[in-house]
N, C-alpha and C positions, 0 to 999 in steps of 0.2 A: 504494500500500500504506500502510495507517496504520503510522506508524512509530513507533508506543509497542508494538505487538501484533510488528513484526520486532524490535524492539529486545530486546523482554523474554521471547525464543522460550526462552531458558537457564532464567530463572526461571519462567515459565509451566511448562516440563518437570519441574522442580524441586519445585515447589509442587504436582505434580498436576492443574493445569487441564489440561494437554495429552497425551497419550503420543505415543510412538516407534514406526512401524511399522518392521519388519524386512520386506523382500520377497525371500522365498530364502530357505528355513532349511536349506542343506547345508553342507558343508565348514566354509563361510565365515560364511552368514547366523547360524547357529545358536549358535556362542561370540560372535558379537556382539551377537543381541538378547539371549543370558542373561548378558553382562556389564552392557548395558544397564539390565537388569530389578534389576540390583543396588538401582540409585538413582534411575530413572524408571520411571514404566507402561510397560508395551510392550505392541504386536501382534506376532506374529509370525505373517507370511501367506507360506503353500505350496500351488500348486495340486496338489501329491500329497497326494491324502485319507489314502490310508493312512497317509503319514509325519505328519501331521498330528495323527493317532490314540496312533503310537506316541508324538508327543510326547508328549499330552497324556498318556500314561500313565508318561512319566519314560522313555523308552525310547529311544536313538539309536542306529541300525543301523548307521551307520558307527563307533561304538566310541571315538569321539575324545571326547564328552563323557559320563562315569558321571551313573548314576541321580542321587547326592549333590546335583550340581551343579544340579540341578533346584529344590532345595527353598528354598523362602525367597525366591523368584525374582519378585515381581511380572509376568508374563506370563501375556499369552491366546495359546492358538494356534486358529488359524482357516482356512479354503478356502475362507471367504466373501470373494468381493470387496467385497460393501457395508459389510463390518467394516472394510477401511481409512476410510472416512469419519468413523469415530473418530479418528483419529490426526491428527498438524499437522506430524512431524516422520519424514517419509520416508527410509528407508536403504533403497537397490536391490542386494543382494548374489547376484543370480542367475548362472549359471554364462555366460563368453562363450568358448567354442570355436572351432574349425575345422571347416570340412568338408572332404569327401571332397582336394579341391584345394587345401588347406590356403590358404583363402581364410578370413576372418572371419568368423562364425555367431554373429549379431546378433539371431537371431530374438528370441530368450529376453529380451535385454534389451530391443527394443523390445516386445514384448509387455510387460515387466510398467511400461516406461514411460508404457504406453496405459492399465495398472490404476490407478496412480498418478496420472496424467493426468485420469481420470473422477473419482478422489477428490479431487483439490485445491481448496483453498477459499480465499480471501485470506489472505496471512500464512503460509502453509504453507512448508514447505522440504523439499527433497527432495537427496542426498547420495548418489551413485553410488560404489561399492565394486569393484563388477565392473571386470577390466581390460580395459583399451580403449585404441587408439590415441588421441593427442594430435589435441584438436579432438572428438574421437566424442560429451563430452556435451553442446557445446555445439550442435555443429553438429548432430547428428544425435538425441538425443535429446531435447533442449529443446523444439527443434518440435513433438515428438507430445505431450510436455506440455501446451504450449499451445492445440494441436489438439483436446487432449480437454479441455482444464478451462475452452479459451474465454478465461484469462488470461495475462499478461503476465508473462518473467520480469523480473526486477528491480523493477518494478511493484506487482505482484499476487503473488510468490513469488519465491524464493532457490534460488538451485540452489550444489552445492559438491561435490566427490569428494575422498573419501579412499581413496587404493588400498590392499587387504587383505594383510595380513602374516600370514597365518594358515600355519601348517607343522607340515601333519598328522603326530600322534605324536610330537609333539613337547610331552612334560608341564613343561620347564622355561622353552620362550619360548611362555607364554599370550598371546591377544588382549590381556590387560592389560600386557601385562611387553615387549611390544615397541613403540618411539616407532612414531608414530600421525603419519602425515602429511596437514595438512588443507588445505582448498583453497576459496574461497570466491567467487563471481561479483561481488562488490565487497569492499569493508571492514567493512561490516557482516553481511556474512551468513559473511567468515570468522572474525570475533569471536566470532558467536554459535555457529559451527559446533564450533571451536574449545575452547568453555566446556564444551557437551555432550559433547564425546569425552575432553577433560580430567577430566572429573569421574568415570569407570571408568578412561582407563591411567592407569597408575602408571608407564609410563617417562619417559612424557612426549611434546608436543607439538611439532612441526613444522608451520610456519606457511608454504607455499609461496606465492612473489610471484601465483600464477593457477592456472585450473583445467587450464591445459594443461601447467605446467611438474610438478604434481603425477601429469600420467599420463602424462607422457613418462620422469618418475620413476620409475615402477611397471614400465612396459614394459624397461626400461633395466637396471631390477634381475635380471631372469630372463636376460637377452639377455647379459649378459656373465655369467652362469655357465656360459650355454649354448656361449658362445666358448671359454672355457677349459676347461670339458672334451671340445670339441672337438678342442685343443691336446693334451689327454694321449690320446684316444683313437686322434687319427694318432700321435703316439708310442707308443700300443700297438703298431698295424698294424708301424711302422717296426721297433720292438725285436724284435717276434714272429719279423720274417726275419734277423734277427740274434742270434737266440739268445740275449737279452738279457732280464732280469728288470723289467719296467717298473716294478714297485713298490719293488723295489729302488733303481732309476735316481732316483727320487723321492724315497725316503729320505734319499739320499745330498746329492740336489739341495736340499732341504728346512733342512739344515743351513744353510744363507744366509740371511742373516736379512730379507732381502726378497724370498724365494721364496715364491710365492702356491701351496700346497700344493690340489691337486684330485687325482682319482683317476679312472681311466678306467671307462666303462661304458656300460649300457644309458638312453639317456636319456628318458624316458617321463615321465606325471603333466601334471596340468591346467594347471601354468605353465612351466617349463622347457622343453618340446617343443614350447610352443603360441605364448608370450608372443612371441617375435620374429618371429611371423608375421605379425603384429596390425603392427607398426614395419615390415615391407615392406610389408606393401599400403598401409601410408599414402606411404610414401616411394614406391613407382610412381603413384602419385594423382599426385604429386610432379612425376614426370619424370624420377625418376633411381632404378635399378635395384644395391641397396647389393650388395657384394662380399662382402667379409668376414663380414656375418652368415650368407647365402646357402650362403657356402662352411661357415661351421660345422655348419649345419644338415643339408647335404649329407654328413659327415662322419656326424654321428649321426644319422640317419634309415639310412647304412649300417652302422652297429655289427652288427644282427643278422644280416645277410648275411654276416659277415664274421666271425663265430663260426660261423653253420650252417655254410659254404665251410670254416672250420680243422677242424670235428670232419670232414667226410667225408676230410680230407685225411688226417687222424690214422688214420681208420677203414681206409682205402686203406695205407696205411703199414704197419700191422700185417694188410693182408691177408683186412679184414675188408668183406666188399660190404655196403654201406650199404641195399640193398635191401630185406636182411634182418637190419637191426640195430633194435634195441631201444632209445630213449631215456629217459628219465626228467627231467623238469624240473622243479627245486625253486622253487617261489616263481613269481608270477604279477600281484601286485602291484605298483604300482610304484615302490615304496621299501620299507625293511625298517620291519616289528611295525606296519603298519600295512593296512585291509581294501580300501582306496582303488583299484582296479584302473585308475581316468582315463588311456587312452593309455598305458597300457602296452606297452614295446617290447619285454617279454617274449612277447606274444603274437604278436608280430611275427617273433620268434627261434623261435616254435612254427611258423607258415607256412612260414616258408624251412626249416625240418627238414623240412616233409611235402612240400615242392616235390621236395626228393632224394630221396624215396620214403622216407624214417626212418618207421619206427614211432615213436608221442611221447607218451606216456603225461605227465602234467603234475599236481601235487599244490600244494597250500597250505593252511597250518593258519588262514589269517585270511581271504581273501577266500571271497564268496559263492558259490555254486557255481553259484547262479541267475542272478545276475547275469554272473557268466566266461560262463555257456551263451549266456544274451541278448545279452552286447557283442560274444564274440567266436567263438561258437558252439563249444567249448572246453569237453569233461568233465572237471571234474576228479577224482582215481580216489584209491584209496589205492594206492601200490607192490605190487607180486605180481611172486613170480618176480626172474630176474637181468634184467639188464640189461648193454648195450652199453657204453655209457655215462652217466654220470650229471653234468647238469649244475647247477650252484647257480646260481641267479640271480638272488635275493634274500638279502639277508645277515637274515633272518628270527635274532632271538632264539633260538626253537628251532632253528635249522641249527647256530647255534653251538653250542648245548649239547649237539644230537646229535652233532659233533664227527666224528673220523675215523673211530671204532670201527663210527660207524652204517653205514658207506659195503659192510659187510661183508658184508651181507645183501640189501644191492644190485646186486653188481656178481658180473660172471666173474670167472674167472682172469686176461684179457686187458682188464680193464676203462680205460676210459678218464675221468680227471675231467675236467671244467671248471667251475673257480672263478673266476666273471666277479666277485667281491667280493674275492677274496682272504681268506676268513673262516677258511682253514685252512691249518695249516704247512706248507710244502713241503718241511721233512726232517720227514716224519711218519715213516719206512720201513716206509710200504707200499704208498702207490700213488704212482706222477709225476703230480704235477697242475698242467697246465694253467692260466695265469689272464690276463687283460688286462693 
Protein backbone atom coordinates (compact mmCIF):
# COMPACT_ATOMS: atom_id res chain seq x y z
CA UNK A 1 0.00 0.00 0.00
CA UNK A 2 1.51 3.41 -0.70
CA UNK A 3 1.80 4.96 2.54
CA UNK A 4 1.26 8.64 1.82
CA UNK A 5 -2.40 7.60 0.36
CA UNK A 6 -3.05 5.35 4.09
CA UNK A 7 -1.43 7.94 5.93
CA UNK A 8 -3.41 10.98 4.74
CA UNK A 9 -7.12 8.66 4.59
CA UNK A 10 -8.29 11.61 7.51
CA UNK A 11 -7.37 14.43 5.23
CA UNK A 12 -8.08 13.01 1.81
CA UNK A 13 -11.81 12.62 3.73
CA UNK A 14 -11.52 16.01 4.85
CA UNK A 15 -10.47 17.92 1.85
CA UNK A 16 -13.17 16.03 -0.39
CA UNK A 17 -10.80 13.94 -2.48
CA UNK A 18 -12.44 11.00 -0.85
CA UNK A 19 -16.01 10.17 0.61
CA UNK A 20 -17.55 7.75 3.24
CA UNK A 21 -19.73 4.83 2.21
CA UNK A 22 -22.23 3.98 4.86
CA UNK A 23 -23.42 0.12 4.02
CA UNK A 24 -26.93 -0.36 6.01
CA UNK A 25 -28.97 2.61 6.55
CA UNK A 26 -31.26 1.35 9.47
CA UNK A 27 -31.36 1.67 13.07
CA UNK A 28 -27.60 2.17 13.08
CA UNK A 29 -26.33 2.98 9.52
CA UNK A 30 -28.53 5.89 9.13
CA UNK A 31 -27.59 8.41 12.30
CA UNK A 32 -24.16 7.51 11.35
CA UNK A 33 -23.74 8.33 7.79
CA UNK A 34 -25.85 11.72 8.55
CA UNK A 35 -23.49 12.46 11.32
CA UNK A 36 -20.85 11.63 8.82
CA UNK A 37 -22.23 13.82 6.06
CA UNK A 38 -21.87 16.79 8.61
CA UNK A 39 -18.15 17.01 7.78
CA UNK A 40 -17.31 14.51 4.82
CA UNK A 41 -19.09 13.36 1.50
CA UNK A 42 -20.83 10.37 2.17
CA UNK A 43 -22.75 7.34 0.26
CA UNK A 44 -25.12 5.99 1.87
CA UNK A 45 -25.83 2.27 0.39
CA UNK A 46 -29.27 0.09 1.10
CA UNK A 47 -30.29 -2.76 -0.91
CA UNK A 48 -34.11 -1.67 0.14
CA UNK A 49 -35.01 0.53 -2.90
CA UNK A 50 -37.83 1.61 -1.26
CA UNK A 51 -36.06 2.85 1.93
CA UNK A 52 -33.63 4.38 -0.39
CA UNK A 53 -36.50 6.47 -1.92
CA UNK A 54 -37.99 7.59 1.35
CA UNK A 55 -34.44 8.77 2.20
CA UNK A 56 -33.89 10.47 -0.53
CA UNK A 57 -37.01 12.28 0.02
CA UNK A 58 -36.16 13.21 3.81
CA UNK A 59 -38.39 10.40 5.12
CA UNK A 60 -37.39 7.79 7.92
CA UNK A 61 -39.87 5.19 8.73
CA UNK A 62 -38.57 4.05 11.70
CA UNK A 63 -39.05 7.62 13.26
CA UNK A 64 -35.71 7.90 15.09
CA UNK A 65 -34.36 10.46 12.63
CA UNK A 66 -36.86 13.81 11.80
CA UNK A 67 -37.10 15.34 8.29
CA UNK A 68 -34.64 18.42 9.91
CA UNK A 69 -31.87 16.23 10.32
CA UNK A 70 -31.70 15.62 6.68
CA UNK A 71 -30.97 19.13 5.43
CA UNK A 72 -27.50 20.60 5.15
CA UNK A 73 -26.23 16.84 5.11
CA UNK A 74 -23.77 16.32 2.29
CA UNK A 75 -25.11 12.72 1.36
CA UNK A 76 -26.17 10.49 -1.74
CA UNK A 77 -28.32 7.68 -1.02
CA UNK A 78 -28.10 4.95 -3.42
CA UNK A 79 -29.20 0.78 -4.27
CA UNK A 80 -26.59 0.80 -6.75
CA UNK A 81 -23.79 -1.32 -5.93
CA UNK A 82 -21.30 0.25 -8.51
CA UNK A 83 -21.83 3.68 -6.46
CA UNK A 84 -19.62 2.27 -3.72
CA UNK A 85 -16.72 2.60 -6.15
CA UNK A 86 -16.92 6.03 -5.35
CA UNK A 87 -16.12 5.89 -1.84
CA UNK A 88 -12.39 4.90 -0.08
CA UNK A 89 -13.62 4.90 3.37
CA UNK A 90 -16.12 1.98 4.07
CA UNK A 91 -18.57 1.67 7.24
CA UNK A 92 -20.51 -1.86 7.23
CA UNK A 93 -23.54 -1.12 9.76
CA UNK A 94 -25.98 -3.90 8.57
CA UNK A 95 -28.01 -5.65 10.92
CA UNK A 96 -26.24 -9.27 12.60
CA UNK A 97 -29.16 -11.44 14.08
CA UNK A 98 -30.16 -14.97 15.10
CA UNK A 99 -31.89 -17.48 13.79
CA UNK A 100 -34.40 -19.75 14.28
CA UNK A 101 -31.74 -21.72 16.97
CA UNK A 102 -30.52 -18.66 18.00
CA UNK A 103 -27.32 -19.42 16.27
CA UNK A 104 -25.41 -16.21 14.43
CA UNK A 105 -27.09 -14.89 11.06
CA UNK A 106 -24.20 -13.73 9.23
CA UNK A 107 -25.73 -13.73 6.13
CA UNK A 108 -26.36 -9.89 5.83
CA UNK A 109 -22.89 -9.10 6.88
CA UNK A 110 -21.11 -11.36 4.78
CA UNK A 111 -23.18 -10.34 1.96
CA UNK A 112 -22.40 -6.60 2.12
CA UNK A 113 -18.67 -7.80 2.92
CA UNK A 114 -18.72 -9.28 -0.79
CA UNK A 115 -20.25 -5.59 -1.97
CA UNK A 116 -17.56 -3.89 -0.26
CA UNK A 117 -15.13 -6.45 -1.27
CA UNK A 118 -15.87 -5.89 -5.29
CA UNK A 119 -15.60 -2.10 -4.48
CA UNK A 120 -12.09 -1.98 -2.84
CA UNK A 121 -9.36 -0.20 -4.53
CA UNK A 122 -5.75 0.30 -2.93
CA UNK A 123 -5.66 2.51 0.13
CA UNK A 124 -9.25 1.93 0.97
CA UNK A 125 -10.48 1.11 4.49
CA UNK A 126 -13.35 -0.56 5.52
CA UNK A 127 -14.60 -0.35 9.51
CA UNK A 128 -17.33 -2.85 10.67
CA UNK A 129 -20.15 -1.41 13.02
CA UNK A 130 -22.31 -4.50 13.13
CA UNK A 131 -21.99 -6.66 16.38
CA UNK A 132 -20.11 -9.62 16.02
CA UNK A 133 -18.24 -12.13 18.04
CA UNK A 134 -14.46 -11.46 18.97
CA UNK A 135 -12.39 -12.73 15.98
CA UNK A 136 -15.73 -12.44 13.32
CA UNK A 137 -13.80 -9.50 11.37
CA UNK A 138 -10.97 -10.68 11.08
CA UNK A 139 -11.36 -14.09 10.63
CA UNK A 140 -14.29 -14.38 8.97
CA UNK A 141 -14.93 -11.22 7.12
CA UNK A 142 -11.53 -10.03 5.91
CA UNK A 143 -11.21 -13.11 3.79
CA UNK A 144 -14.27 -12.27 1.54
CA UNK A 145 -12.62 -8.86 1.39
CA UNK A 146 -9.97 -10.02 -0.12
CA UNK A 147 -11.76 -12.66 -2.14
CA UNK A 148 -13.47 -10.11 -3.99
CA UNK A 149 -11.02 -7.18 -4.36
CA UNK A 150 -8.01 -9.80 -5.08
CA UNK A 151 -6.16 -7.50 -2.31
CA UNK A 152 -4.29 -7.74 0.77
CA UNK A 153 -5.39 -6.57 4.18
CA UNK A 154 -2.73 -4.48 5.73
CA UNK A 155 -1.11 -4.35 2.29
CA UNK A 156 -3.52 -3.09 -0.12
CA UNK A 157 -6.25 -1.92 2.65
CA UNK A 158 -7.16 -1.21 6.49
CA UNK A 159 -9.68 -2.96 8.20
CA UNK A 160 -10.94 -1.60 11.86
CA UNK A 161 -14.44 -1.88 13.90
CA UNK A 162 -16.04 0.35 15.84
CA UNK A 163 -19.16 -1.24 17.71
CA UNK A 164 -22.51 0.84 17.44
CA UNK A 165 -23.88 2.63 20.50
CA UNK A 166 -26.93 3.77 18.84
CA UNK A 167 -30.21 3.42 21.42
CA UNK A 168 -33.34 3.99 19.65
CA UNK A 169 -35.41 6.86 21.06
CA UNK A 170 -33.29 7.89 22.70
CA UNK A 171 -33.05 12.01 21.74
CA UNK A 172 -30.51 12.92 24.48
CA UNK A 173 -27.55 10.04 23.93
CA UNK A 174 -27.00 10.85 19.95
CA UNK A 175 -24.51 8.84 17.77
CA UNK A 176 -22.59 12.14 18.50
CA UNK A 177 -22.97 12.40 22.28
CA UNK A 178 -21.88 8.91 23.08
CA UNK A 179 -17.77 7.93 23.30
CA UNK A 180 -17.06 6.03 20.19
CA UNK A 181 -14.81 3.08 20.58
CA UNK A 182 -12.35 2.44 17.73
CA UNK A 183 -10.33 -0.31 16.79
CA UNK A 184 -7.79 -0.45 14.13
CA UNK A 185 -5.64 -3.66 12.25
CA UNK A 186 -2.24 -1.89 13.09
CA UNK A 187 -1.39 1.66 14.34
CA UNK A 188 -1.92 3.26 11.54
CA UNK A 189 -5.16 2.45 10.39
CA UNK A 190 -6.26 3.17 14.05
CA UNK A 191 -4.95 6.67 13.91
CA UNK A 192 -6.55 7.38 10.89
CA UNK A 193 -9.69 5.44 11.96
CA UNK A 194 -9.61 7.34 14.82
CA UNK A 195 -9.31 11.12 13.27
CA UNK A 196 -12.46 10.37 11.18
CA UNK A 197 -14.93 9.31 13.93
CA UNK A 198 -13.36 12.19 16.09
CA UNK A 199 -14.17 14.76 13.91
CA UNK A 200 -18.47 14.10 14.33
CA UNK A 201 -18.45 12.79 18.22
CA UNK A 202 -18.28 15.12 20.49
CA UNK A 203 -17.91 12.69 23.57
CA UNK A 204 -15.19 11.59 22.46
CA UNK A 205 -12.79 8.79 21.54
CA UNK A 206 -11.72 5.33 22.79
CA UNK A 207 -8.73 3.86 21.30
CA UNK A 208 -8.92 -0.18 21.86
CA UNK A 209 -5.35 -2.16 22.03
CA UNK A 210 -7.05 -4.49 18.80
CA UNK A 211 -9.96 -5.25 16.67
CA UNK A 212 -10.96 -8.08 18.94
CA UNK A 213 -10.66 -6.56 22.21
CA UNK A 214 -13.14 -3.72 20.63
CA UNK A 215 -15.99 -6.54 19.84
CA UNK A 216 -15.53 -8.52 22.79
CA UNK A 217 -16.29 -4.99 24.14
CA UNK A 218 -19.54 -4.54 22.35
CA UNK A 219 -20.70 -8.17 22.91
CA UNK A 220 -19.95 -7.77 26.74
CA UNK A 221 -21.94 -4.56 27.00
CA UNK A 222 -25.53 -6.15 26.14
CA UNK A 223 -24.57 -9.58 27.87
CA UNK A 224 -24.39 -8.15 31.29
CA UNK A 225 -27.56 -6.05 31.14
CA UNK A 226 -28.83 -9.05 29.81
CA UNK A 227 -27.42 -10.83 33.28
CA UNK A 228 -28.94 -8.45 35.56
CA UNK A 229 -32.08 -8.24 34.55
CA UNK A 230 -32.17 -11.70 34.53
CA UNK A 231 -31.37 -11.28 38.26
CA UNK A 232 -34.50 -9.04 38.87
CA UNK A 233 -36.71 -11.19 36.64
CA UNK A 234 -36.02 -14.48 38.86
CA UNK A 235 -36.79 -12.01 41.65
CA UNK A 236 -39.94 -11.27 40.00
CA UNK A 237 -40.98 -15.15 39.60
CA UNK A 238 -39.52 -15.51 43.55
CA UNK A 239 -41.41 -12.39 45.04
CA UNK A 240 -44.67 -13.07 42.99
CA UNK A 241 -45.05 -16.48 45.27
CA UNK A 242 -44.51 -14.60 48.12
CA UNK A 243 -46.75 -11.94 47.86
CA UNK A 244 -44.19 -9.53 47.71
CA UNK A 245 -43.98 -6.17 45.67
CA UNK A 246 -40.65 -6.46 43.49
CA UNK A 247 -40.59 -2.82 42.74
CA UNK A 248 -40.85 -2.06 45.87
CA UNK A 249 -38.00 -4.68 47.01
CA UNK A 250 -35.93 -2.42 44.63
CA UNK A 251 -36.67 0.76 45.96
CA UNK A 252 -35.89 -0.13 49.05
CA UNK A 253 -32.75 -2.14 47.89
CA UNK A 254 -31.61 0.93 45.77
CA UNK A 255 -31.05 3.18 48.80
CA UNK A 256 -27.33 1.53 49.00
CA UNK A 257 -25.32 3.40 47.30
CA UNK A 258 -23.74 0.51 45.20
CA UNK A 259 -26.86 -1.19 44.34
CA UNK A 260 -26.80 -1.51 40.54
CA UNK A 261 -30.79 -0.57 40.12
CA UNK A 262 -32.56 -2.76 36.84
CA UNK A 263 -36.10 -3.48 36.79
CA UNK A 264 -37.76 -6.66 35.76
CA UNK A 265 -39.31 -7.59 32.20
CA UNK A 266 -39.80 -8.55 28.87
CA UNK A 267 -36.54 -8.71 27.35
CA UNK A 268 -36.70 -8.37 23.57
CA UNK A 269 -34.91 -5.61 20.66
CA UNK A 270 -31.85 -6.35 18.21
CA UNK A 271 -29.05 -6.27 21.07
CA UNK A 272 -30.15 -7.21 24.45
CA UNK A 273 -31.86 -10.64 23.45
CA UNK A 274 -29.49 -11.27 20.63
CA UNK A 275 -25.99 -9.99 21.72
CA UNK A 276 -24.85 -12.96 24.19
CA UNK A 277 -25.74 -15.40 21.78
CA UNK A 278 -23.11 -14.15 19.37
CA UNK A 279 -20.31 -14.69 22.88
CA UNK A 280 -21.73 -18.49 23.19
CA UNK A 281 -21.33 -19.73 19.87
CA UNK A 282 -17.82 -18.36 19.90
CA UNK A 283 -17.11 -19.79 23.35
CA UNK A 284 -18.57 -23.47 22.12
CA UNK A 285 -16.17 -22.98 18.91
CA UNK A 286 -14.00 -22.77 22.00
CA UNK A 287 -14.77 -25.85 23.84
CA UNK A 288 -16.28 -24.61 26.74
CA UNK A 289 -20.14 -24.34 27.05
CA UNK A 290 -20.50 -20.79 29.51
CA UNK A 291 -23.09 -21.18 32.59
CA UNK A 292 -24.05 -18.04 33.78
CA UNK A 293 -24.91 -16.25 30.56
CA UNK A 294 -26.96 -19.45 29.20
CA UNK A 295 -28.60 -19.50 32.52
CA UNK A 296 -29.64 -15.74 32.18
CA UNK A 297 -30.91 -16.08 28.92
CA UNK A 298 -32.96 -19.15 29.82
CA UNK A 299 -34.60 -16.99 32.52
CA UNK A 300 -35.68 -14.29 29.91
CA UNK A 301 -36.51 -16.16 26.97
CA UNK A 302 -39.12 -17.51 29.85
CA UNK A 303 -40.55 -14.15 31.14
CA UNK A 304 -43.53 -14.44 28.72
CA UNK A 305 -44.53 -17.99 29.74
CA UNK A 306 -44.45 -16.91 33.00
CA UNK A 307 -46.85 -13.85 32.69
CA UNK A 308 -49.28 -15.87 30.16
CA UNK A 309 -49.06 -19.17 33.01
CA UNK A 310 -49.88 -15.91 36.00
CA UNK A 311 -52.88 -14.26 34.09
CA UNK A 312 -54.63 -17.98 33.55
CA UNK A 313 -53.91 -18.43 37.20
CA UNK A 314 -55.49 -15.02 38.13
CA UNK A 315 -58.37 -15.91 35.44
CA UNK A 316 -58.84 -19.49 37.40
CA UNK A 317 -58.91 -17.61 40.63
CA UNK A 318 -61.79 -15.46 40.04
CA UNK A 319 -63.49 -18.28 38.32
CA UNK A 320 -63.05 -17.06 35.07
CA UNK A 321 -62.29 -20.02 32.04
CA UNK A 322 -59.70 -18.74 30.07
CA UNK A 323 -61.29 -20.39 27.15
CA UNK A 324 -63.49 -17.78 26.99
CA UNK A 325 -61.64 -14.74 28.17
CA UNK A 326 -60.93 -11.61 26.26
CA UNK A 327 -57.36 -10.09 26.22
CA UNK A 328 -56.03 -6.92 25.37
CA UNK A 329 -52.20 -6.16 24.81
CA UNK A 330 -50.99 -2.73 25.02
CA UNK A 331 -47.71 -2.16 23.34
CA UNK A 332 -45.86 -4.58 20.84
CA UNK A 333 -42.76 -2.90 20.51
CA UNK A 334 -39.82 -3.47 22.02
CA UNK A 335 -39.01 -0.61 24.35
CA UNK A 336 -41.32 2.33 25.18
CA UNK A 337 -42.06 5.74 22.36
CA UNK A 338 -40.24 3.86 20.04
CA UNK A 339 -41.64 1.86 16.29
CA UNK A 340 -38.77 -0.72 16.51
CA UNK A 341 -40.73 -4.11 16.95
CA UNK A 342 -36.76 -6.37 16.52
CA UNK A 343 -37.48 -9.47 18.66
CA UNK A 344 -39.84 -8.48 20.51
CA UNK A 345 -40.89 -10.63 23.51
CA UNK A 346 -44.15 -9.13 23.47
CA UNK A 347 -45.15 -11.06 20.65
CA UNK A 348 -43.90 -13.99 22.36
CA UNK A 349 -46.38 -13.08 25.49
CA UNK A 350 -49.04 -12.87 22.41
CA UNK A 351 -48.33 -16.95 21.54
CA UNK A 352 -48.21 -18.21 24.85
CA UNK A 353 -51.86 -16.34 25.54
CA UNK A 354 -53.22 -18.12 22.27
CA UNK A 355 -51.57 -21.45 23.39
CA UNK A 356 -54.36 -21.27 26.57
CA UNK A 357 -56.86 -20.74 24.01
CA UNK A 358 -57.03 -16.59 25.25
CA UNK A 359 -58.77 -14.51 22.93
CA UNK A 360 -55.77 -11.59 22.32
CA UNK A 361 -56.61 -8.68 20.79
CA UNK A 362 -53.16 -6.45 20.76
CA UNK A 363 -52.81 -2.47 19.81
CA UNK A 364 -49.97 0.10 19.44
CA UNK A 365 -49.99 3.76 18.70
CA UNK A 366 -46.17 3.54 17.19
CA UNK A 367 -45.37 0.29 15.43
CA UNK A 368 -46.37 -0.60 11.95
CA UNK A 369 -49.07 -2.63 11.41
CA UNK A 370 -47.59 -4.15 8.24
CA UNK A 371 -44.78 -4.87 9.42
CA UNK A 372 -46.39 -6.74 13.24
CA UNK A 373 -48.52 -8.69 10.26
CA UNK A 374 -45.13 -9.60 8.24
CA UNK A 375 -42.74 -10.42 11.56
CA UNK A 376 -45.07 -11.80 13.54
CA UNK A 377 -48.32 -12.53 11.68
CA UNK A 378 -50.15 -10.40 14.55
CA UNK A 379 -53.35 -7.73 13.66
CA UNK A 380 -53.05 -5.16 15.36
CA UNK A 381 -56.91 -3.61 16.04
CA UNK A 382 -58.14 -0.71 17.93
CA UNK A 383 -59.81 -1.88 21.51
CA UNK A 384 -63.85 -2.76 21.07
CA UNK A 385 -65.86 -3.84 23.63
CA UNK A 386 -64.71 -5.12 27.52
CA UNK A 387 -62.23 -7.15 28.08
CA UNK A 388 -60.94 -9.91 30.57
CA UNK A 389 -58.09 -8.49 31.11
CA UNK A 390 -55.85 -5.89 30.13
CA UNK A 391 -52.28 -6.09 29.87
CA UNK A 392 -49.58 -3.04 29.52
CA UNK A 393 -46.42 -4.14 28.19
CA UNK A 394 -44.91 -1.22 26.94
CA UNK A 395 -44.46 1.62 29.18
CA UNK A 396 -45.51 3.78 25.68
CA UNK A 397 -45.66 7.66 26.53
CA UNK A 398 -49.28 7.54 25.63
CA UNK A 399 -50.17 4.42 28.24
CA UNK A 400 -48.91 6.83 30.68
CA UNK A 401 -50.80 9.73 29.83
CA UNK A 402 -53.81 7.48 29.35
CA UNK A 403 -53.30 6.78 32.98
CA UNK A 404 -55.97 4.63 35.18
CA UNK A 405 -59.02 6.41 34.14
CA UNK A 406 -58.45 4.90 30.43
CA UNK A 407 -58.60 1.21 31.88
CA UNK A 408 -62.47 2.18 32.27
CA UNK A 409 -63.76 1.44 29.06
CA UNK A 410 -61.76 -1.47 28.97
CA UNK A 411 -62.23 -3.74 31.40
CA UNK A 412 -65.50 -5.67 33.27
CA UNK A 413 -66.58 -5.57 36.55
CA UNK A 414 -64.02 -8.52 37.37
CA UNK A 415 -61.39 -7.18 35.25
CA UNK A 416 -57.89 -8.09 35.69
CA UNK A 417 -54.59 -5.76 35.20
CA UNK A 418 -51.14 -6.56 34.32
CA UNK A 419 -48.49 -3.86 34.45
CA UNK A 420 -45.34 -5.61 33.21
CA UNK A 421 -43.73 -1.79 33.40
CA UNK A 422 -45.12 -0.66 36.47
CA UNK A 423 -46.20 2.75 34.78
CA UNK A 424 -49.30 2.98 37.17
CA UNK A 425 -50.04 3.26 40.86
CA UNK A 426 -51.11 0.43 42.74
CA UNK A 427 -53.23 2.50 45.27
CA UNK A 428 -55.17 3.85 42.36
CA UNK A 429 -58.61 2.56 44.14
CA UNK A 430 -59.98 0.81 41.41
CA UNK A 431 -58.45 -1.90 40.14
CA UNK A 432 -55.51 -4.54 41.94
CA UNK A 433 -52.96 -4.53 39.44
CA UNK A 434 -50.60 -6.81 38.89
CA UNK A 435 -46.84 -6.03 37.92
CA UNK A 436 -43.28 -7.95 37.72
Amino acid sequence: MEKRADRMMYQRLKDGEAAIAVVGLGYVGLPVALAFAKEFRVIGFDIDRRRVEELRRGVDRTGEVMPEEFHGRNIAFTAEEEDLRAAHFFVVAVPTPVDEYRVPNLKPLFRASASVGRALKPGDYVVYESTVYPGCTEEDCVPILERESGLRMGVDFKVGYSPERINPGDRQRTVERIVKIVSGCDAEALDQIARVYGEVIEAGIYRASSIKVAEAAKVIENTQRDLLISFVNELAIIFDRMGIDTLEVLDAAATKWNFIRMTPGLVGGHCIGVDPYYLVYKSRQLGYDPQVILSGRRINDGMPYFVAKRLVQMLLARDQNPLKSRVLVRGITFKENVSDIRNSKVADLVRELREFGIEVDVEDPLADPEEVQREFGIELVQPSGKYDAVIIAVAHDQYKKDGIDALDALLDSKGIVMDLKGILPRDNGKYEIWRL
